[in-house]
N, C-alpha and C positions, 0 to 999 in steps of 0.2 A: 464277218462280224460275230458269226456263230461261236468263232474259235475265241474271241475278245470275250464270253461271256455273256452280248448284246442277248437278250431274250426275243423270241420270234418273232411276238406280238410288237414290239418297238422296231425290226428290222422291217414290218410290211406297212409302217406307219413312215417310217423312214423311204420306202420305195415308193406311197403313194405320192409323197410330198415332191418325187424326184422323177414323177410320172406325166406324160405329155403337160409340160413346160414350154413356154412361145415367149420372145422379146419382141419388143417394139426399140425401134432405136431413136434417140434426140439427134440429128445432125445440127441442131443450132437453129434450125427454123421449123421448129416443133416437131412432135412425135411424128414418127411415120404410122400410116397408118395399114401398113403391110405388116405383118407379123411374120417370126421365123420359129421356126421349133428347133430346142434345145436337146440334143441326143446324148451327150455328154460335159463331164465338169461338173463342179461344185458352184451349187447359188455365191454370188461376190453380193458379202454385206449380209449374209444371211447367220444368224450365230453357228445354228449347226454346222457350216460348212466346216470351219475349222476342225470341230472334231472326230469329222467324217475324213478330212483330210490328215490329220496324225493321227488315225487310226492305221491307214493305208500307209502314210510315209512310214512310221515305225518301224515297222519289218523290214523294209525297205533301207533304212539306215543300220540297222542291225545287222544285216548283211554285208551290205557295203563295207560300215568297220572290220565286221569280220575280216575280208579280203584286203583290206586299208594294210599297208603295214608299218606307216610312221603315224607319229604321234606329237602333240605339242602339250608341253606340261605348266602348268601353271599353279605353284603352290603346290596341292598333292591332286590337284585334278588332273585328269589326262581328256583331251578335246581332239578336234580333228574339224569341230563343223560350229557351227551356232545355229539355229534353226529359229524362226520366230514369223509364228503365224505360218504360211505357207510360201515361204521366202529361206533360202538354206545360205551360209556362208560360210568357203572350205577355206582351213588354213592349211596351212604347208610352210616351209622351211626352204625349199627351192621351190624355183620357177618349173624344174623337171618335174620335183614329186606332185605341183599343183594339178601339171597337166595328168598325170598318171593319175590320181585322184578324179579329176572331173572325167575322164576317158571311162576310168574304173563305174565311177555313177553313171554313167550313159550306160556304158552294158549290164549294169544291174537292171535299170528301167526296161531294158527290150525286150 
């Protein structure tokens, strides 16, 4: 976040908030009342999560295009993904470049 510009003061305001976290879960016949602790992930429903999450995915997809080497054009845009929220959808032209593509994204992530 440092490299984003984030200032330190908001990245340790950021970490508290993301610091021993516990669910309880509803199976339908009320809350449990065992709790679990949360070691990783983004709060679901939370606003910040979003931006903490395309913080991360950015580089992430900047890379990947990088390595990407087809393209779909539309007008004079040039695409390859749609992203929205924390949800991604890959186009391709074949059913081979899809697979090459999502293969491609898996070992960008490892």
């Amino acid at each position: 976040m440092l490299s984003k510009g984030i200032p330190n003061h908001l990245i340790t305001i950021i970490q508290k908030i993301y610091t021993e976290n516990f669910i309880r879960v509803n199976a339908g016949n009320g809350i449990s009342e065992n709790s679990r602790a949360i070691a990783q992930g983004v709060r679901q429903g939370y606003p910040l999560s979003h931006v903490l999450f395309n913080l991360y995915f950015h580089e992430v997809i900047r890379f990947w295009l990088q390595k990407l080497k087809s393209s779909k054009y539309f007008k004079e845009l040039i695409f390859n993904s749609l992203l929205f929220s924390d949800d991604q959808f890959i186009i391709s032209d074949t059913e081979d470049n899809l697979q090459k593509a999502v293969y491609l994204l898996h070992n960008v992530f490892k």
